[in-house]
C-alpha positions in Angstrom: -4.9 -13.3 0.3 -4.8 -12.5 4.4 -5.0 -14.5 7.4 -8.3 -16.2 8.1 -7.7 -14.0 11.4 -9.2 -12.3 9.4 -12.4 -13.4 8.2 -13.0 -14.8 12.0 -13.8 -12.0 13.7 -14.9 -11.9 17.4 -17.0 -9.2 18.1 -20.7 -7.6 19.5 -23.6 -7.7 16.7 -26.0 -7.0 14.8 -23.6 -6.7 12.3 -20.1 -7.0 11.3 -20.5 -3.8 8.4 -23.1 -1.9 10.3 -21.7 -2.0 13.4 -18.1 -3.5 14.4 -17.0 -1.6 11.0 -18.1 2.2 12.6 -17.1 0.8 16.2 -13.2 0.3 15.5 -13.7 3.5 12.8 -14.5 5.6 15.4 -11.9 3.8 17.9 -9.0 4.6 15.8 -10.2 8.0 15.0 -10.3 8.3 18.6 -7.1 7.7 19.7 -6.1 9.8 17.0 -7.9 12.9 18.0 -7.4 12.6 21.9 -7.3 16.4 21.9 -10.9 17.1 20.3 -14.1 17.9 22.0 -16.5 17.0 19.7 -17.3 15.4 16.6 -19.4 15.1 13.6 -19.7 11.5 11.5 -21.4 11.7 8.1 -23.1 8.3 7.4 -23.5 7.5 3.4 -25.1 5.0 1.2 -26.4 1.2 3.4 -24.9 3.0 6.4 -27.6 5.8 6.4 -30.6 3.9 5.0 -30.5 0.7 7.7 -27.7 2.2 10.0 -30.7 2.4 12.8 -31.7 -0.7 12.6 -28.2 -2.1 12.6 -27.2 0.3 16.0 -24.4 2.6 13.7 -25.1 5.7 15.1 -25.4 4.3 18.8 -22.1 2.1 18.8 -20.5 5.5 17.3 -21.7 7.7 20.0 -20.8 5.2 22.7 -17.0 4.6 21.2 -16.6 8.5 20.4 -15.3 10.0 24.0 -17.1 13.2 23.2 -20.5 14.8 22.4 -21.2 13.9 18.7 -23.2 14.3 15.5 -24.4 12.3 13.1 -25.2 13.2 10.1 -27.6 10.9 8.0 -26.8 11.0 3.7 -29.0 8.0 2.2 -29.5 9.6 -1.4 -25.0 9.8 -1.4 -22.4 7.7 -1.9 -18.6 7.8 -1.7 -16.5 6.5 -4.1 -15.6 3.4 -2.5 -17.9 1.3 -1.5 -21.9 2.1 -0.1 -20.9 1.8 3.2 -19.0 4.8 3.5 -18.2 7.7 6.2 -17.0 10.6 7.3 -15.6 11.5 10.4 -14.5 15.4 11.6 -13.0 16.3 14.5 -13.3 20.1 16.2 -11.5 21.4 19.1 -13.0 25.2 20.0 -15.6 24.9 16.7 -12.3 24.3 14.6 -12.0 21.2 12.3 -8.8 19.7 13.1 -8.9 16.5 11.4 -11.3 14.2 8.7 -11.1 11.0 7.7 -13.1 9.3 4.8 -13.4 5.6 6.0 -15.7 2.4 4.6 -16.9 -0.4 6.4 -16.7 -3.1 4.1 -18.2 -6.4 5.4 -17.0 -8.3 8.3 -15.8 -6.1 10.3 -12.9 -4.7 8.1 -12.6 -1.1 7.1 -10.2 0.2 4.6 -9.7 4.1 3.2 -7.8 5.5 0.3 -4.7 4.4 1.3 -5.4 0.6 2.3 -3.7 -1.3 0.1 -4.9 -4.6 -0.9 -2.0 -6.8 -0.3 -0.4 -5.5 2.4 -1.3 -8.6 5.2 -1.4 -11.3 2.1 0.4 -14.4 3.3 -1.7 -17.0 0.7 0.3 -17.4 -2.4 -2.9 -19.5 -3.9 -5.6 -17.3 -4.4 -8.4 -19.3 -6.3 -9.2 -23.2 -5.4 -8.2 -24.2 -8.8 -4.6 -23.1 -7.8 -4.6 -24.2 -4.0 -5.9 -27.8 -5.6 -3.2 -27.9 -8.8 -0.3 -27.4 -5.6 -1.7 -30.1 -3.5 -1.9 -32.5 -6.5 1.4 -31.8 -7.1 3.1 -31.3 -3.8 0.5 -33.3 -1.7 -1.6 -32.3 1.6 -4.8 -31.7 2.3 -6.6 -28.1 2.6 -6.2 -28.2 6.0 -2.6 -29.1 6.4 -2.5 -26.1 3.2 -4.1 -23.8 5.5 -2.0 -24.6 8.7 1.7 -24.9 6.7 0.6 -21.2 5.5 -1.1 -19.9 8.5 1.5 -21.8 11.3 0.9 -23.0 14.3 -0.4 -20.4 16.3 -3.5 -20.2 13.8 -5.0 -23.0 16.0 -5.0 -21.1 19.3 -6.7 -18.6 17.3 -8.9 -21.3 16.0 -9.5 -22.8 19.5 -10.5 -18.6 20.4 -13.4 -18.9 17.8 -14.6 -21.8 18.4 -15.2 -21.0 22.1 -17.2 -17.9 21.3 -19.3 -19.9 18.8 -20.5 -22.2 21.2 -20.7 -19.8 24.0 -23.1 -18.3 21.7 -24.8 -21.4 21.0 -25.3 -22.0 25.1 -26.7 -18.7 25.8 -29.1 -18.2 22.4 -30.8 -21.8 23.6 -30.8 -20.5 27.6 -32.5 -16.9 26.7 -36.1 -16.9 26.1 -38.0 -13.2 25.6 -38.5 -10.7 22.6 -35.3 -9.1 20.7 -34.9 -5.8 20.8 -36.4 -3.2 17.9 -39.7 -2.4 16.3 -40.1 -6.1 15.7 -41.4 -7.4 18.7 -40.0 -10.7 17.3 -40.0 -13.4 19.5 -36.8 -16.1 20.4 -37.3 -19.4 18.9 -33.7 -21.4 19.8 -35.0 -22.3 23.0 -38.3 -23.9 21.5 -36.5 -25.4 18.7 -34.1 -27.4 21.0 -37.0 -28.6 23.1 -38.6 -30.1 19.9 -35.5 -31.3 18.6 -34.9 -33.6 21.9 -38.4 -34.8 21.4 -38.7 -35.5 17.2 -38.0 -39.0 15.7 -34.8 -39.3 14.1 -35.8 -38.1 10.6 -36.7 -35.1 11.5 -34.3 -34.8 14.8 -31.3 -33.5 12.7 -32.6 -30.7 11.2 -34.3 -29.6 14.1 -31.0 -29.1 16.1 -29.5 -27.6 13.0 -32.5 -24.7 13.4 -31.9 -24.3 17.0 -28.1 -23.9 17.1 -28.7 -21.5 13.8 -31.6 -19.5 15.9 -29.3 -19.6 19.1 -26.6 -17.6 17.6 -28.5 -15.9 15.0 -30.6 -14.6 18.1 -27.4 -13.5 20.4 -26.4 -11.6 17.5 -30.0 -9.8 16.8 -29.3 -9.1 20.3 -25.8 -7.2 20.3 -24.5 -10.7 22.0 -20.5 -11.6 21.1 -20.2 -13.8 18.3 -18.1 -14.4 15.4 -18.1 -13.5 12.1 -18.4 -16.3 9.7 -17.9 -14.1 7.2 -20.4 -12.2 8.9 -22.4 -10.9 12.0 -25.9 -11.2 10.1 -24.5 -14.8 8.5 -23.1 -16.2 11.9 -25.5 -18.9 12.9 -24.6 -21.3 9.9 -21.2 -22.6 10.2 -21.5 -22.9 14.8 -24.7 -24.7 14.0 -23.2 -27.6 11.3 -20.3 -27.8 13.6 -22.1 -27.5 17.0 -24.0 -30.5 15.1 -21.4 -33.0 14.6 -19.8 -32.2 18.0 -22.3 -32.2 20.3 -24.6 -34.8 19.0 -22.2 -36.9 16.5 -19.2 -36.4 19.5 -16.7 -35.0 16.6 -13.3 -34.2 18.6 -12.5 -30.3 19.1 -8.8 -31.3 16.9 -11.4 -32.5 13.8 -13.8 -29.6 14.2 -10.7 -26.8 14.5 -9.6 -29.0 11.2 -12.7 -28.3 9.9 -12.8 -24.0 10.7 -9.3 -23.9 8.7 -10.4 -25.5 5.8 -14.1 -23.2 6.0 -11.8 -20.2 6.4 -10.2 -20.9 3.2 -13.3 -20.9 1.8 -14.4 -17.6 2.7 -11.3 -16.2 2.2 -11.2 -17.2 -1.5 -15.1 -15.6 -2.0 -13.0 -12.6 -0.2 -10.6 -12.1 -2.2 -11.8 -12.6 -6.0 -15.7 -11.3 -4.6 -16.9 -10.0 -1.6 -18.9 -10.6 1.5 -21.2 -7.6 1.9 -24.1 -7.1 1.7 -24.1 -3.7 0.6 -21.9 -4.5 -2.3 -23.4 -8.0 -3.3 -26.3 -8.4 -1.6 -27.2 -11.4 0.9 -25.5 -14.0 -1.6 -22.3 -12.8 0.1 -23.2 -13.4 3.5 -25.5 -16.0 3.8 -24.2 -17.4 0.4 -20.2 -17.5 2.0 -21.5 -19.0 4.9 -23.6 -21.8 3.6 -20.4 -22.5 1.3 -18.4 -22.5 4.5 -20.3 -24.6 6.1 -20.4 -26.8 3.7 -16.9 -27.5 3.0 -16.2 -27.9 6.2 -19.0 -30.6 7.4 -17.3 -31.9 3.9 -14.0 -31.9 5.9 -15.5 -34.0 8.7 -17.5 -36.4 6.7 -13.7 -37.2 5.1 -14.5 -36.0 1.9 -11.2 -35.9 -0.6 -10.6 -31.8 -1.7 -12.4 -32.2 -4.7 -15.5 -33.3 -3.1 -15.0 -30.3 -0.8 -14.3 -28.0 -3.3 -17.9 -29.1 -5.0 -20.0 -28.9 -1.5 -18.3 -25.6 -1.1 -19.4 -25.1 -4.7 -23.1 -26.1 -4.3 -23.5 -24.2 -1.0 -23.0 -20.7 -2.6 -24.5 -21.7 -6.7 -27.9 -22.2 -4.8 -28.0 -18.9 -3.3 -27.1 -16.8 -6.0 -29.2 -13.8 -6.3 -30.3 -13.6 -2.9 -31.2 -10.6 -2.0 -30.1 -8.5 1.0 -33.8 -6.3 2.0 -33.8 -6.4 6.2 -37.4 -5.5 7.6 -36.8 -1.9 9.3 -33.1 -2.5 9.0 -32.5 -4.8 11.8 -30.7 -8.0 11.2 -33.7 -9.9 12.4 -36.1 -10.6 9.2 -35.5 -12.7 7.3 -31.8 -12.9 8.4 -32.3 -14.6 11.4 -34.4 -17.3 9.4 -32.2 -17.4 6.4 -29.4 -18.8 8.8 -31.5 -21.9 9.8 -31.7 -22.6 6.2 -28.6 -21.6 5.5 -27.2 -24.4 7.9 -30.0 -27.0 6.7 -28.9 -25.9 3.2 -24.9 -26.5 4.0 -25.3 -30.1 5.5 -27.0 -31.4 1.9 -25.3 -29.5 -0.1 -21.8 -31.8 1.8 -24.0 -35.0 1.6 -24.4 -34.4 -2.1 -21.1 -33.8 -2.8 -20.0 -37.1 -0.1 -21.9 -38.9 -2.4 -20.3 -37.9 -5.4 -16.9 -38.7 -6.9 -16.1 -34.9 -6.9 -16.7 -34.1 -10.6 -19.7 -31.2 -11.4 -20.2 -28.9 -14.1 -18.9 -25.5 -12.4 -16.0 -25.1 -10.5 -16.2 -23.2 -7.3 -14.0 -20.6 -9.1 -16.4 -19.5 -11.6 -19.8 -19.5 -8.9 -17.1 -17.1 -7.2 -17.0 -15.1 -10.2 -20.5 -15.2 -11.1 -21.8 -14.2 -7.7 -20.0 -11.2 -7.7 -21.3 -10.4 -11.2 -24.8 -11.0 -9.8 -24.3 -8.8 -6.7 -23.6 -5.8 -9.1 -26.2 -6.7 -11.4 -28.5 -6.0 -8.2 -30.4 -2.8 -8.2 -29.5 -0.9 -5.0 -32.7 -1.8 -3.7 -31.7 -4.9 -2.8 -28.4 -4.6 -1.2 -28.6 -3.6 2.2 -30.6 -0.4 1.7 -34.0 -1.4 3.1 -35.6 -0.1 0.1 -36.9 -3.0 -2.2 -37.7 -6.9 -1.3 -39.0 -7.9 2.0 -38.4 -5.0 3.1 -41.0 -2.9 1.5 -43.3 -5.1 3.8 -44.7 -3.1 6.8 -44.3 -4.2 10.4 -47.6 -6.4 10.1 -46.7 -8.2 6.5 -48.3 -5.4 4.7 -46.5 -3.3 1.8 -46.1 0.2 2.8 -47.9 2.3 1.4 -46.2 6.0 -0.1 
């Protein structure tokens, strides 16, 4: 299992497959083919069928140095994963080089000749496992994280955390409509406003929805954020964490604390399952996240490892099955919404577990296991292909009609 470096990825939205995959595709193949003068990108699978909404074929054109085609295959897939492409490069009308490349959810891209293991540094790689060392050589799983990681994984940490809250500031500064056919309106900076102004029973949640709006808005709107696994899942973790520092005055060294031990967490659902969308369906974003989120507001209530293990637990059992099905393909409806919940969602699903003595029916291990067996039980139509679901819905809430 790799780095939580990672996992955290700092980057431009909509979205970590759709777009910072193809942007450091087309960077590599760049610098590779400094001698071409023009090139053609074949777009398969989730990449042709929302890649507009998600900006693919404009973040290619703008990282590609020269003119450049794109080449839409919705009805094809390659053999690796759906969110595949092709990229050709011609000097004089000559094909001089092609590479077969896959975006495969947060920002990572891999080909034929990836292998798996070759940044694993984690000799655990289930929670069972990390827990059974622990019990028997002692630690918590942040001290687990930061013996395996080192040192220098909390200057890294200290990186993310800046850009989640940067994020945070300017999603509740910007008012205005997001960009696309969606006309959608921001709601962060609303949210706060009521949030300030509710009684305390409501006043919790209310934040919750703002900070999970603010950054779920940046990144609707190509803003820098971080992915947490991922760009269209990147509101929930900044908003419990923005949360508990802002308004509960949690230290930075507790919060950082916190992002190792929800790295781990994402990491595992990683490793033995996966965070696309494409491949799994929302489940592995939204699902990861609130999971994340969970066991690391888990980590700040003081909760032992066994009580994080089962908020991290509860956070992704309650999503299972959701579907990924983006109105018009733009990481705006319902993912911008689902994130709010998804935060709301992370902070009970810790309080349950807080209040617990650890013990449940299902080990994180096996929700692990069965998400990724539900995320290929999916029909196509609702992973990342804007075909089935919410999706089908016109502009207006209407179905489409054929």
């Amino acid at each position: 299992m790799e780095s939580i470096k990672y996992l955290y990825r700092i980057g431009n939205g909509p979205s970590s497959s759709h777009t910072m995959g193809p942007k450091s595709a087309a960077e590599i193949f760049s610098k590779k083919n400094t001698n071409a003068d023009s090139f053609k990108v074949y777009l398969y699978g989730s990449l042709a069928l929302t890649g507009k909404g998600h900006m693919t074929d404009y973040i290619i054109e703008k990282t590609l140095p020269k003119p450049t085609e794109i080449f839409w295959k919705p009805e094809e897939e390659l053999p690796l994963h759906p969110n595949g492409m092709i990229f050709e490069a011609y000097f004089a009308d000559k094909k001089i080089d092609e590479w077969e490349v896959y975006s495969v959810g947060g920002g990572e891209i891999i080909d034929k000749n990836t292998g798996k293991d070759e940044r694993d540094i984690y000799p655990e790689t289930t929670m069972a496992d990390i827990i059974s060392h622990l019990e028997k050589n002692g630690g918590t799983l942040w001290e687990y994280v930061l013996k395996v990681e080192g040192e220098t994984i909390l200057d890294y940490m200290k990186e993310v955390w800046e850009v989640m809250k940067s994020a945070i500031y300017r999603g509740l500064e910007t008012d205005g409509t997001l960009p696309g056919v969606l006309n959608l309106r921001r709601k962060a900076p609303s949210y706060h406003v009521k949030a300030k102004m509710q009684n305390k029973f409501a006043e919790d949640d209310t934040f919750l929805f703002a900070y999970a709006l603010a950054v779920s808005e940046e990144n609707a709107a190509a803003g820098r954020v971080v992915t947490a696994p991922t760009c269209g899942s990147s509101g929930i973790l900044p908003a419990v964490m923005y949360l508990f520092y802002k308004k509960y005055e949690f230290s930075e060294t507790r919060i950082l604390k916190a992002l190792l031990v929800a790295g781990l967490v994402g990491n595992l659902i990683k490793e033995n399952a996966s965070i696309s969308g494409a491949e799994v369906g929302c489940q592995g974003e939204v699902g990861t996240a609130c999971a994340m989120a969970a066991a690391a507001c888990a980590q700040l209530l003081g909760g032992t490892m066994y009580q994080i293990e089962y908020a991290a637990s509860s956070g992704l059992e309650h999503h299972l099955g959701l579907t990924c099905d983006p109105i018009a393909g733009l990481v705006q409806v319902p993912c911008i919404e689902r994130n709010a919940f998804g935060a709301q969602r992370a902070l009970d699903s810790a309080l349950y577990a807080i209040h617990s003595d650890g013990r449940h029916m299902v080990p994180f291990d096996n929700v692990v296991e069965v998400m990724e067996q539900t995320g290929h039980d999916l029909p196509s139509l609702y992973r990342e292909t804007s075909k089935g679901g919410l999706a089908t819905m016109g502009l207006h809430g209407r179905p489409k009609k054929e």
